[in-house]
Structures are given as C-alpha cells and as structure tokens.
TIRO-2110 file (N, C-alpha, C; in Angstrom, 1 decimal):
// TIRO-2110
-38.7, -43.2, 51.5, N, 1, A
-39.9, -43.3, 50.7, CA, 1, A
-39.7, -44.5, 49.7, C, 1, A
-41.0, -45.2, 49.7, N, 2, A
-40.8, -46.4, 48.6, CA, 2, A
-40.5, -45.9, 47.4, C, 2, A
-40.8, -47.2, 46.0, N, 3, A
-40.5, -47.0, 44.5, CA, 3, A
-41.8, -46.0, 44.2, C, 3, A
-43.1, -46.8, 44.9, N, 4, A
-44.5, -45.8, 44.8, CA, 4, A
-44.3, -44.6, 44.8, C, 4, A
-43.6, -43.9, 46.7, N, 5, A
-44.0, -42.9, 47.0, CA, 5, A
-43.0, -41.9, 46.1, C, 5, A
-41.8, -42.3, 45.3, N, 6, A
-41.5, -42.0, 44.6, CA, 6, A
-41.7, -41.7, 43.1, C, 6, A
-42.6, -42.3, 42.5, N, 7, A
-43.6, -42.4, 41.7, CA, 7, A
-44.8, -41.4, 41.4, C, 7, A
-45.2, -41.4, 43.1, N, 8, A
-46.3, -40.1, 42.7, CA, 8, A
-45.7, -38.9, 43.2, C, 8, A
-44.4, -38.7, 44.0, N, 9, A
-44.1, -37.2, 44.0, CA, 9, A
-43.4, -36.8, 42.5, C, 9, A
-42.8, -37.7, 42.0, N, 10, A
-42.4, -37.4, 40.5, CA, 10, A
-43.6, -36.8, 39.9, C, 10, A
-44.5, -37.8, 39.9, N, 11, A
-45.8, -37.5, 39.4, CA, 11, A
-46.5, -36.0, 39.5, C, 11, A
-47.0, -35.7, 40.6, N, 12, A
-46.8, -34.2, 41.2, CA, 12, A
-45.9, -33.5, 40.9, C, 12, A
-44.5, -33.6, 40.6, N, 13, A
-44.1, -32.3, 40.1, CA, 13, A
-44.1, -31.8, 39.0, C, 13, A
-44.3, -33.5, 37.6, N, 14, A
-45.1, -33.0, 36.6, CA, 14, A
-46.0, -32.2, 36.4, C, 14, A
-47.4, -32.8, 37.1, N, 15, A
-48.1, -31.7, 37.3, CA, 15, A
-47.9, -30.4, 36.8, C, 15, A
-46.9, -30.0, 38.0, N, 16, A
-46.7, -28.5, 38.4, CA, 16, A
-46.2, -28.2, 37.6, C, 16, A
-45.1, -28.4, 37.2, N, 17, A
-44.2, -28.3, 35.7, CA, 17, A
-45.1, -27.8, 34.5, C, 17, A
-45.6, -28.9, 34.3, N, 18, A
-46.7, -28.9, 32.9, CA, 18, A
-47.8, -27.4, 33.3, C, 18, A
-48.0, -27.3, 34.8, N, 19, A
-48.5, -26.0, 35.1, CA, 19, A
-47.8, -24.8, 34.7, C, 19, A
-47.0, -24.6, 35.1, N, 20, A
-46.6, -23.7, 34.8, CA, 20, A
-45.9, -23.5, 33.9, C, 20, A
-45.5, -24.3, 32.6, N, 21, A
-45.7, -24.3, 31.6, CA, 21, A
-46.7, -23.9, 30.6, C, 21, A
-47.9, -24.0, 31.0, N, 22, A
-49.2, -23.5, 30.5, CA, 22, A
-49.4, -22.8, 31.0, C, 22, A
-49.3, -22.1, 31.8, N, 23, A
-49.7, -20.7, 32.3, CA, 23, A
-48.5, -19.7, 31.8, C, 23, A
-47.6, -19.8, 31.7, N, 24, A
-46.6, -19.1, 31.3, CA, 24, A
-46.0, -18.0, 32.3, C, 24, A
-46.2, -18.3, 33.2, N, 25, A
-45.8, -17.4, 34.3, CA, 25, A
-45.9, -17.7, 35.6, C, 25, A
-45.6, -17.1, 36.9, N, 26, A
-45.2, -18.0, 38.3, CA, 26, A
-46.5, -17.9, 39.3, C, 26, A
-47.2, -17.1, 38.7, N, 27, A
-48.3, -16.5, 39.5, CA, 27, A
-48.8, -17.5, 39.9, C, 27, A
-49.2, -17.8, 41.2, N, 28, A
-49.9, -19.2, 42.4, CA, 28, A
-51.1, -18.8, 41.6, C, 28, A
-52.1, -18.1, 41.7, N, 29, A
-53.6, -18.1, 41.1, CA, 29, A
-53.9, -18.6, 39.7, C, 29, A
-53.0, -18.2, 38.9, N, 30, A
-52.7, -18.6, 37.4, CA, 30, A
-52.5, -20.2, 37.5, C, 30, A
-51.5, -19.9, 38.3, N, 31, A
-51.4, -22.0, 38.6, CA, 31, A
-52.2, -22.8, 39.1, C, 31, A
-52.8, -22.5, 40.1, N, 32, A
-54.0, -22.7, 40.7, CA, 32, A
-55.1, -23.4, 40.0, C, 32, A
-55.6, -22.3, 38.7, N, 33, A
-56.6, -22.5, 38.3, CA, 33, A
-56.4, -23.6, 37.2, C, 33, A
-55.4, -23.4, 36.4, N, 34, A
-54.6, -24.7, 35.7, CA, 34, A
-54.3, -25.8, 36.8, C, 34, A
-54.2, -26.1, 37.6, N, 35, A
-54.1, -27.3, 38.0, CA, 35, A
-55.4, -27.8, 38.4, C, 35, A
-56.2, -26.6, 38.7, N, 36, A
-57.6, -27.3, 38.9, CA, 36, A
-58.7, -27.7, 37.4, C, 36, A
-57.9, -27.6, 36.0, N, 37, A
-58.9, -27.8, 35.4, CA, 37, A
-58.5, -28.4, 34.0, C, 37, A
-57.1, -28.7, 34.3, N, 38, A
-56.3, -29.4, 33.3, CA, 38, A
-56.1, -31.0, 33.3, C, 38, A
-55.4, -31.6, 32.3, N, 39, A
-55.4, -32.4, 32.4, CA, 39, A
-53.6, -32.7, 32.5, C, 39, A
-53.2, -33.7, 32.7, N, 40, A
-51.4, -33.7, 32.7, CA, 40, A
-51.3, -35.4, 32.8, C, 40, A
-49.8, -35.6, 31.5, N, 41, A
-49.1, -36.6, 31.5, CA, 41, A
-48.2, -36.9, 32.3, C, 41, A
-48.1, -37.8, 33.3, N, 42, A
-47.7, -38.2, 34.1, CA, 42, A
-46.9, -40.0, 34.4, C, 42, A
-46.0, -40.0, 34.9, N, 43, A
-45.3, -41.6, 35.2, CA, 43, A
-46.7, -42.3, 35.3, C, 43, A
-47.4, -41.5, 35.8, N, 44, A
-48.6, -42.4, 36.6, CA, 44, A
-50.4, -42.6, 35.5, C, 44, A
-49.9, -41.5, 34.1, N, 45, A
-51.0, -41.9, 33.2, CA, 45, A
-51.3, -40.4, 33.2, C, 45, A
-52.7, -40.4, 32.2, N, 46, A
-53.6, -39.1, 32.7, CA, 46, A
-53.6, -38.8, 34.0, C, 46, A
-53.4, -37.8, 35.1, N, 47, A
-53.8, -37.1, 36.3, CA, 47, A
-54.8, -35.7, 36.1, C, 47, A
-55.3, -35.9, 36.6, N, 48, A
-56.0, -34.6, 37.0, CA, 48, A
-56.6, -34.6, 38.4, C, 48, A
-57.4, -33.4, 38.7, N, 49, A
-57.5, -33.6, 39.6, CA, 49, A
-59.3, -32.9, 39.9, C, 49, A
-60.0, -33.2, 40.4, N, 50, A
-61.5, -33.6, 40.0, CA, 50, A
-62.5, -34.2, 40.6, C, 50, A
-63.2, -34.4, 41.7, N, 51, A
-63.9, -35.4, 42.4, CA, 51, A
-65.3, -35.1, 41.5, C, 51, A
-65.8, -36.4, 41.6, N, 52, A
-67.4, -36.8, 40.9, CA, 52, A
-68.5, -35.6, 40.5, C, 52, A
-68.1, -34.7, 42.1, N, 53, A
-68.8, -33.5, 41.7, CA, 53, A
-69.1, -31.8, 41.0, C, 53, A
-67.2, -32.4, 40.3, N, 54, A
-66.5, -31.5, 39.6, CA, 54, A
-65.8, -30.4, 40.2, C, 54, A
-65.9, -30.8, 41.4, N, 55, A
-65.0, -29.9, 42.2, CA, 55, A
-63.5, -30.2, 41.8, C, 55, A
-63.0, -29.2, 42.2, N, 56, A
-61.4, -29.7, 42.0, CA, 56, A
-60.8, -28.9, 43.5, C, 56, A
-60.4, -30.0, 44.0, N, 57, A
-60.0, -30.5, 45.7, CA, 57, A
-58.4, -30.6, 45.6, C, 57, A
-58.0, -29.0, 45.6, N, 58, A
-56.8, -28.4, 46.0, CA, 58, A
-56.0, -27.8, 47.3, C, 58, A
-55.3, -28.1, 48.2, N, 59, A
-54.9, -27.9, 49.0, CA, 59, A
-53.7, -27.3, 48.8, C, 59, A
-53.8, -25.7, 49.1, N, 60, A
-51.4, -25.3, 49.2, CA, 60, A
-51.3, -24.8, 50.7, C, 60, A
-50.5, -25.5, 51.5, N, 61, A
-49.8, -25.2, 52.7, CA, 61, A
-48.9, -23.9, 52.4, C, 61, A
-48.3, -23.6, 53.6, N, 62, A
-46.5, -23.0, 53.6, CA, 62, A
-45.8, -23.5, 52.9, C, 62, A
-45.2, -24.7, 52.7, N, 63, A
-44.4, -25.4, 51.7, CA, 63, A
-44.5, -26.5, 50.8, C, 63, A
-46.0, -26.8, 50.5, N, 64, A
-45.8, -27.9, 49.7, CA, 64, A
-47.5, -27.6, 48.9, C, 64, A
-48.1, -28.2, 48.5, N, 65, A
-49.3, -28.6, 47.9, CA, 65, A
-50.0, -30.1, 47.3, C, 65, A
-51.0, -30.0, 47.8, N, 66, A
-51.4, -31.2, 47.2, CA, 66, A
-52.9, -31.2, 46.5, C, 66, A
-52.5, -32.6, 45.7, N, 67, A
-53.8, -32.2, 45.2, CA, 67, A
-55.2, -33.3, 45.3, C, 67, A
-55.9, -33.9, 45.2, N, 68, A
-56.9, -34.8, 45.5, CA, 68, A
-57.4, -35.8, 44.0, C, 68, A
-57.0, -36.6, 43.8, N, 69, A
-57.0, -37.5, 42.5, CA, 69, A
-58.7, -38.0, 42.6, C, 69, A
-59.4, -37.9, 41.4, N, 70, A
-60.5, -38.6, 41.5, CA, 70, A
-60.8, -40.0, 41.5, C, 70, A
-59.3, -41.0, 41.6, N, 71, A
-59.3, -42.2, 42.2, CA, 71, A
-59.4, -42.4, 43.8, C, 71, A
-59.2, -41.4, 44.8, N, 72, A
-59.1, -41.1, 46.0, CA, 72, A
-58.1, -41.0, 46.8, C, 72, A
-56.9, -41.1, 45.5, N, 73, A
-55.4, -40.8, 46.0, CA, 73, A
-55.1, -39.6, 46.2, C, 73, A
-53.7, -39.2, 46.8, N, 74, A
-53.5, -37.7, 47.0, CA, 74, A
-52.2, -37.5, 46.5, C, 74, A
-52.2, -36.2, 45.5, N, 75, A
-50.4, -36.2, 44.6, CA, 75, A
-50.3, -34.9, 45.4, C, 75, A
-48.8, -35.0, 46.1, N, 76, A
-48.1, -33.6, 46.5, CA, 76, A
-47.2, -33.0, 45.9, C, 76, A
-46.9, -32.1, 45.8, N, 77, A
-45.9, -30.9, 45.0, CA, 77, A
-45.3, -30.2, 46.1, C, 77, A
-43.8, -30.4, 46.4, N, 78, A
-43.2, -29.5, 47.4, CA, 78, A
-42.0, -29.4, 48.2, C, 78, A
-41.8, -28.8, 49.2, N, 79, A
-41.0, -29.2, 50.4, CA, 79, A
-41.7, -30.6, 51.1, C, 79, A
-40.7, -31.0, 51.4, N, 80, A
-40.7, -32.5, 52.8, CA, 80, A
-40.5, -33.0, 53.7, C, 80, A
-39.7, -31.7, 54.3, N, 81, A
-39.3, -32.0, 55.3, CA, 81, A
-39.2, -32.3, 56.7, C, 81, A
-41.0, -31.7, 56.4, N, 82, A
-41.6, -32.8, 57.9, CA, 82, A
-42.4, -33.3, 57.5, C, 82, A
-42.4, -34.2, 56.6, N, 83, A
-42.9, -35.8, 56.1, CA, 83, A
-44.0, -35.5, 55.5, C, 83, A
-44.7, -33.6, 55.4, N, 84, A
-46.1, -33.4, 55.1, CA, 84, A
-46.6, -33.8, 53.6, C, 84, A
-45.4, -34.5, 52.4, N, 85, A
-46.2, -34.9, 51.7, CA, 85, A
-46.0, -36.3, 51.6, C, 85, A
-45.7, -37.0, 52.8, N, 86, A
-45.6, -39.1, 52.9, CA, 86, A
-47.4, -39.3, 52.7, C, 86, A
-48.0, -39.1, 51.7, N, 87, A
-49.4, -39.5, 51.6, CA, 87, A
-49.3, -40.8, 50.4, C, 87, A
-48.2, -41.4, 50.6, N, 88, A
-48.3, -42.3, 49.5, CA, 88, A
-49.3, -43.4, 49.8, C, 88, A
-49.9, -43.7, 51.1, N, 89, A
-50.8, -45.3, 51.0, CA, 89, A
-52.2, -44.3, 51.4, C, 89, A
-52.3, -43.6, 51.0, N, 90, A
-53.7, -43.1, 51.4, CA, 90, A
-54.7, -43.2, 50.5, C, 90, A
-55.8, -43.9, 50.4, N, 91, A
-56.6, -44.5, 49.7, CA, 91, A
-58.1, -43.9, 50.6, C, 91, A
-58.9, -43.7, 49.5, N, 92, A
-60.4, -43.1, 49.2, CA, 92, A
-60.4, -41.8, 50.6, C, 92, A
-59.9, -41.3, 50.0, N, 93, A
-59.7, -39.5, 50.5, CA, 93, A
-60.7, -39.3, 50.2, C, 93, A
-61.5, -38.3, 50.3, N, 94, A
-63.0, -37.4, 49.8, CA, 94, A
-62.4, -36.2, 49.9, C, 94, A
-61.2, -35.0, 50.8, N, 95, A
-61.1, -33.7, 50.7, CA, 95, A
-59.7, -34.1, 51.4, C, 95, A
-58.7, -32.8, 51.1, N, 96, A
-57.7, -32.7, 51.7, CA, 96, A
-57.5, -31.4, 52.0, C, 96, A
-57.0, -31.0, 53.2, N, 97, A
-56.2, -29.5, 53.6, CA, 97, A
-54.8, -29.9, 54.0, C, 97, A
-53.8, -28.2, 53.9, N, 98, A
-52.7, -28.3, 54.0, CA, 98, A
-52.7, -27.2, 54.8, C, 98, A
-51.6, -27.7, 55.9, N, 99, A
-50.9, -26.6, 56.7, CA, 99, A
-49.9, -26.2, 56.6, C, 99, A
-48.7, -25.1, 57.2, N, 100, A
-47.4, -25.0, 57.1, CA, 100, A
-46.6, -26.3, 56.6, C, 100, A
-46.8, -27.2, 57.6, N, 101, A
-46.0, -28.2, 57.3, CA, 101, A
-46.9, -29.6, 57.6, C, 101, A
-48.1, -29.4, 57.4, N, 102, A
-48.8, -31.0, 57.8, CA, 102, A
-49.7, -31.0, 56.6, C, 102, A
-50.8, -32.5, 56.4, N, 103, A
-51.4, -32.4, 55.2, CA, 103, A
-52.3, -33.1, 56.4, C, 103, A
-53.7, -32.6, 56.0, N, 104, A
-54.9, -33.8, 56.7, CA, 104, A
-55.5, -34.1, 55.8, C, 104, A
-56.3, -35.3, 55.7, N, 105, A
-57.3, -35.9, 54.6, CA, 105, A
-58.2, -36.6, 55.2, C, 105, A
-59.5, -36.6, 54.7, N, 106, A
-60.9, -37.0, 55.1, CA, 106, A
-61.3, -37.9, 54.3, C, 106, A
-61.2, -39.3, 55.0, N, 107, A
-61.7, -40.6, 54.2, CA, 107, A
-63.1, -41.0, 54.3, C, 107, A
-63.3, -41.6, 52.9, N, 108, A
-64.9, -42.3, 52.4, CA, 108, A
-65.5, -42.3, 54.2, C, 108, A
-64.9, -43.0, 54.8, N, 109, A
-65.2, -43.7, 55.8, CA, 109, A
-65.8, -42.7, 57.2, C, 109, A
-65.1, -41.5, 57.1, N, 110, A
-64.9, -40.2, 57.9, CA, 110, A
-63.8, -40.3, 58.9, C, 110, A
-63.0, -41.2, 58.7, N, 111, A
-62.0, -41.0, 59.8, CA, 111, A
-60.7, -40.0, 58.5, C, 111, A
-60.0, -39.5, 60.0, N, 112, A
-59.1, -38.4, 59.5, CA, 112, A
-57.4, -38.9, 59.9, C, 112, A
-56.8, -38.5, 58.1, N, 113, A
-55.3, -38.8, 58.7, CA, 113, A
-54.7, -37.7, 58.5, C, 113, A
-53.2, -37.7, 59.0, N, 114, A
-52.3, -36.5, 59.1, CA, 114, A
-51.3, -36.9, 58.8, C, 114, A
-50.7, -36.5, 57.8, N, 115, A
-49.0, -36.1, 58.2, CA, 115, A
-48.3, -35.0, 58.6, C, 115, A
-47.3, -35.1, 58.6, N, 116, A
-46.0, -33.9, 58.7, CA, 116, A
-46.1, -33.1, 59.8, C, 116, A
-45.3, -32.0, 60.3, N, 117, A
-44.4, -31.8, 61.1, CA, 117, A
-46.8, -31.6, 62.3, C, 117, A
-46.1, -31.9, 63.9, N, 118, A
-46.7, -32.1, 64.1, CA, 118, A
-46.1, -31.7, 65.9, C, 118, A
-45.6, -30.5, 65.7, N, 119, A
-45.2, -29.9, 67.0, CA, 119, A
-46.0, -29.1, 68.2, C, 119, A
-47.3, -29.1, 67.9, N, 120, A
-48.5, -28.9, 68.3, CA, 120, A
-49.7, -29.7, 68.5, C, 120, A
-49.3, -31.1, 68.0, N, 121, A
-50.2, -31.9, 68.1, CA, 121, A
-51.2, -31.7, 66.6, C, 121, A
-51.2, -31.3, 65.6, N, 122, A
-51.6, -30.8, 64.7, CA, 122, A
-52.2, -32.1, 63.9, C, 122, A
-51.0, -33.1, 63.8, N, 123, A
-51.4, -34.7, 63.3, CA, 123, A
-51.9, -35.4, 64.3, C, 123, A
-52.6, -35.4, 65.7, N, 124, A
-53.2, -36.0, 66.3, CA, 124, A
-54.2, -36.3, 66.3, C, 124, A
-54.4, -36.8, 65.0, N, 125, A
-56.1, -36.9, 64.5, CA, 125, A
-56.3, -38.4, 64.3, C, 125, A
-56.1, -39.3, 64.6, N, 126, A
-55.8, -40.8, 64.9, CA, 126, A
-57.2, -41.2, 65.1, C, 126, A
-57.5, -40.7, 65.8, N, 127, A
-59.1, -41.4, 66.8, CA, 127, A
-60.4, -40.4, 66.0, C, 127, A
-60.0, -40.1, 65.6, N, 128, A
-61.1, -38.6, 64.8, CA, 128, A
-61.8, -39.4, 64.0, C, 128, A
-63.3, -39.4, 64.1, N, 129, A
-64.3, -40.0, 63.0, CA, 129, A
-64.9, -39.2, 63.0, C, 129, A
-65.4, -38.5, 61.8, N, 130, A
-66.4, -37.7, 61.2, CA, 130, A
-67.8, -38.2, 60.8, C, 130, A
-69.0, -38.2, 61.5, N, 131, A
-70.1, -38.8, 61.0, CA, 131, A
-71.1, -38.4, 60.3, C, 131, A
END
C-alpha cells in the first residue's frame, strides 16, 4: 500500500474510533448511525460521509466497512486481507457495497470496480457498465 493508501486507512479508523467514542458503546447500529451523521477529524481534514442527496452511503461486509466520501472517494475500516479495502485510487464512486471479503463501487460513469478476495469470481466486474 502507498503513503496515500496509508493515509486514508488511518483516516478510516479515526473515523471509527471517534465513533465509538461518541457512542459510548460497541453496538454496530449505535455506530452505524454515528458514522452516518457525524462529522470526524481526520489526517485527511473534515470527513464525513454524505452524498449531495443526503444520503449517507455506508457499506459493512464480514470484515471490514467502508464508507462513501462526498468527494467520490471511498474510506475503509477493517480487516485486509484479501485486499477488500485497496480502494485507494478510486475516484467519483456514486454507491458502494461490501461483501465478506470484497468491496464493489459504482462510478459517475456506470462502470463497476471490485476488490478483495474474489474466489468465485465475485470481482469480475471489469467489463460491467451500468446504463
């Protein structure tokens, strides 16, 4: 992982941190809703997480989570070990979901990427345009 992609996973586990620090407790739903409606100091500035339409565009897998920046970036929080949070160069995302171990995201554009573990063909989303 680059200095970046090191950058925004630090960044993401602030997040989480500062989450559950304001929630005061471990509960995923409590955190949940705090990460969808807070704001957090981060390496990386103000983060939140928020698209234009005030949605807040949260994804949690089996081992990691991510979340959807209203720049069009994507911050993960998690396990990594099958690469499902290497989303560091992914640029103008519109939505993201998470699997066990993979992350997909749906760009401005409609085409679809994938990472992480991908033992089913799961990241074979290469040629995928959404219209």
């Amino acid at each position: 992982m680059d200095w970046w992609g090191q950058l925004y996973y630090y960044a993401g586990l602030q997040c989480f941190q500062q989450a559950i620090e304001k929630a005061g407790t471990l509960d995923q739903s409590v955190i949940r809703d705090i990460l969808a409606t807070e704001h957090f100091t981060t390496v990386l500035g103000d983060t939140w997480f928020e698209d234009s339409n005030g949605n807040h565009p949260i994804a949690a897998g089996g081992l990691h989570t991510v979340g959807l920046k209203c720049d069009g970036t994507v911050v993960p929080v998690g396990a990594t070990g099958y690469g499902q949070c290497n989303v560091t160069g992914w640029t103008n995302i519109v939505q993201v979901a998470a699997g066990y171990g993979h992350t997909v995201g749906l760009k401005s554009d409609g085409h679809v990427v994938a990472v992480g573990l991908n033992g089913n063909g799961q990241c074979n989303v290469g040629s995928w345009r959404l219209r």
